[in-house]
N, C-alpha and C positions, 0 to 999 in steps of 0.2 A: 359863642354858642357851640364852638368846635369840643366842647371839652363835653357836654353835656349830649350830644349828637354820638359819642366817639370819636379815635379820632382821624374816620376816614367821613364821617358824615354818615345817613343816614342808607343812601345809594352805594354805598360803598364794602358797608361794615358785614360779614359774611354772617348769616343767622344760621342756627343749626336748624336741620330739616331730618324727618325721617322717609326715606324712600326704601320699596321694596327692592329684596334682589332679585333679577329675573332668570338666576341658575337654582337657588334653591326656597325663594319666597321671603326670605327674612328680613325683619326693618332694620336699617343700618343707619347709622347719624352720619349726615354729612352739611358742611358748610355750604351755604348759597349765598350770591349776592345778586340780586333781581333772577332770581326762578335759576340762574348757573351754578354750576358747581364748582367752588373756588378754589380748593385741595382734593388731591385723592384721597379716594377712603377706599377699603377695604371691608370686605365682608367674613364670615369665618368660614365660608367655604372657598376663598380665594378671588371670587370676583373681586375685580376695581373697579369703583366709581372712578373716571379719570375727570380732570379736571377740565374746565370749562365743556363739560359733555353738555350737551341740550337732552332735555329731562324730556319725555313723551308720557303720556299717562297709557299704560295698558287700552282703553276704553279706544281714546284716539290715535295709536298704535291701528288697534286694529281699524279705524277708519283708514287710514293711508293705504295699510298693506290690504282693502277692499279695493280703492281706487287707483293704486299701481296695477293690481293685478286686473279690474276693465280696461285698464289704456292698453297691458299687452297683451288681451284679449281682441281689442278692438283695431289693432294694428298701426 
């Protein structure tokens, strides 16, 4: 079934994905395997996607950078 899977399996096998840049907005195609990023990519204004970066969504971004900033609020 290996050959039909690919031939890293299915957990394995890198899917292309589009994510935004967060220097100048554009969708960039990069490889993932389980939501990681498994090669750098590049953007054309220079950012890098580096590889195995852990992806945040803008939306839950901003949830964290609310609750970091009550914890160093709250001392």
């Amino acid at each position: 079934m290996g050959v039909l899977e690919g031939c890293r399996g299915p957990h394995k096998t890198p899917i292309p994905e589009e994510r935004i840049c967060p220097v100048c907005g554009a969708e960039v195609e990069v490889f993932t395997v389980r939501g990681r990023i498994s090669a750098d990519s590049t953007c054309e204004c220079g950012y890098v996607f580096h590889a195995e970066e852990q992806y945040v969504s803008p939306g839950l971004q901003k949830i964290f950078d609310e609750a970091k900033k009550r914890v160093e609020d709250d001392g």
